[in-house]
N, C-alpha and C positions, 0 to 999 in steps of 0.2 A: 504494500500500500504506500504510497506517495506521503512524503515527509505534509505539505499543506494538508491533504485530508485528514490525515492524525491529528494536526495541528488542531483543524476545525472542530472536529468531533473530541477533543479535550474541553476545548472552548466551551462547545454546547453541553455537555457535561457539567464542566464547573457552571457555568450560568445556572443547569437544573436544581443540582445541589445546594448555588447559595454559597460556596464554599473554595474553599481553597486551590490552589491550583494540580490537575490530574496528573501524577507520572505514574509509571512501570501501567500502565494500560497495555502496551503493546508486547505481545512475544514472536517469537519465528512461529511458521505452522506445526513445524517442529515439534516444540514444544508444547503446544495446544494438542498436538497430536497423540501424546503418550498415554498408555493405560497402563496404568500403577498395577491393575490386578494380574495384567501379560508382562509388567515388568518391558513395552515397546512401545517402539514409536510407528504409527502406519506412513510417514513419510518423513524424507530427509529434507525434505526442502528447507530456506532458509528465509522466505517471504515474511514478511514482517504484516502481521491480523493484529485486530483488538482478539485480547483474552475474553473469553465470553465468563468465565468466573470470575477474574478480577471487576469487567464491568458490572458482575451481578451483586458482587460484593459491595461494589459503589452503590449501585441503585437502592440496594436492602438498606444503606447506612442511610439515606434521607428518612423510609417510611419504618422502618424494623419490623417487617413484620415476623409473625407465630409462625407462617407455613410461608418461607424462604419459597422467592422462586427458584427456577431451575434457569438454564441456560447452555445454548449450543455452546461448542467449543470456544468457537473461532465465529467472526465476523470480518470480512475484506469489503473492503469501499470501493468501487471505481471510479474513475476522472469521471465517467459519464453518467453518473449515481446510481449503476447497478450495484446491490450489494448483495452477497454470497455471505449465509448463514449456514455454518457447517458444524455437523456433527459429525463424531469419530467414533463407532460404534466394534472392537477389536475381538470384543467375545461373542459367542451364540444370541441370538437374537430372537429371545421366548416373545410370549403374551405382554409380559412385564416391561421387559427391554421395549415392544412397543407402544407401552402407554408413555413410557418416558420420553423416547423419540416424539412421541406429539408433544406434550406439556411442555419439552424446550423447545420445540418450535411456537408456539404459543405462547409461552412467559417473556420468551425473547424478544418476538414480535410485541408481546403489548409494551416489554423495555426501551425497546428503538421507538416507539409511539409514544409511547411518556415521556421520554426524554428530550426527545424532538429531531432524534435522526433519522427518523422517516416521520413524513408530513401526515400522513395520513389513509386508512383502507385502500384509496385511488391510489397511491404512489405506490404502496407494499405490490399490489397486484400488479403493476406495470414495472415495477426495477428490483423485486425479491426475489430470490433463489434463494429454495431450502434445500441441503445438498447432505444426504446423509454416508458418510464409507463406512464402508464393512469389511468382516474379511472374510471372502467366499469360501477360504476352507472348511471355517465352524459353521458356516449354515449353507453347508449344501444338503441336499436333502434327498438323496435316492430315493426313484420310485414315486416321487410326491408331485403333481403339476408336469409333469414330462414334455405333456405338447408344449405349452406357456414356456419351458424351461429349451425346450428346441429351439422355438421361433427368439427366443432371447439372444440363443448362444447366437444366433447365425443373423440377428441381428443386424445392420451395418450403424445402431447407435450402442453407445455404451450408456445411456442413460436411461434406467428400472424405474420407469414411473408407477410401476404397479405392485411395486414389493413394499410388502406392509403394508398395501392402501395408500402408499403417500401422496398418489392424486386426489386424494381427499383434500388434501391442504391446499393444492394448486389450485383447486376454484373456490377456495372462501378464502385464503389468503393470502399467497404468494403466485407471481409470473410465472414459476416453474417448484415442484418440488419434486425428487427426483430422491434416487440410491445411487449408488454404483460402489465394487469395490476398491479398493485399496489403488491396484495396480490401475484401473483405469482412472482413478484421479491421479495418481502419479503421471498419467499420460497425458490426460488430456487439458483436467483441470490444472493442473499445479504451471503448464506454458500459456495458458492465458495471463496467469496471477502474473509469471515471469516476461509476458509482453507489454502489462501495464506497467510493470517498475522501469522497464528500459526503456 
């Protein structure tokens, strides 16, 4: 992400707050990317996101509440105000794992709406990507969905609009919301990220 964009979205931050001025918000995807319970990271990259914890931790310190929200990992801003809310999802991906996957797609959206880096339902739907990775070894699933799982492999997209339902999201809240695993964000998303910082 662009040194001005951080800049800004510091900015609008501390204004929401009231408060003091924002650092360490930003980490590499890196870093946003690790899962403490695989002890890995799903990508090397070194692109510089907001921390989706750290900013949650900000937001929770204005209102405190009882039931903390949740929040994606990672948020990337574009020059052109798309933004890319990303979750990092390393282990098996039950019933459970997908209610979470929604709730941070939701607590984060209403975050970036409260806060005021995204204007409002008309903007989310026109410049949001929800972008979930996974990691296809823990949830392949022989034998389950075979055709769906055919027309996937042989696909010419790499983007799972229909794993977990997450087109559910795309038409009540975001431009796109999508899966894909590990290696196809490693391929496809992570050289977008790297044509917007060059």
């Amino acid at each position: 992400m662009k040194n001005e964009i951080i800049k800004d979205i510091k900015q609008i931050i501390s204004n929401f707050i009231q408060s003091r001025e924002i650092n360490n918000l930003e980490n590499t995807i890196n870093i946003t990317s690790y899962s403490p319970s695989n002890d890995e990271y799903m990508t090397d990259a070194d692109n510089i996101v907001i921390n989706g914890d750290i900013l949650k931790d900000i937001y929770n310190s204005k209102y405190n509440f009882n039931n903390r929200p949740k929040s994606a990992d990672a948020v990337y801003k574009f020059e052109n105000g798309n933004i890319y809310i990303i979750e990092f999802k390393n282990g098996k991906i039950n019933n459970k794992e997908k209610l979470d996957i929604f709730k941070k797609a939701y607590d984060t959206f209403l975050m970036l709406l409260d806060i005021g880096i995204i204007k409002n339902l008309n903007y989310s739907r026109n410049y949001l990507t929800y972008i979930v990775v996974y990691n296809k070894l823990k949830n392949d699933e022989p034998n389950k969905d075979n055709i769906y799982k055919y027309f996937a492999k042989n696909a010419l997209t790499y983007k799972e609009y229909k794993f977990k339902d997450l087109n559910t999201l795309q038409e009540i809240l975001f431009k796109e919301s999508f899966a894909c695993t590990k290696e196809n964000f490693n391929e496809y998303i992570i050289p977008e990220l790297n044509k917007e910082q060059n």
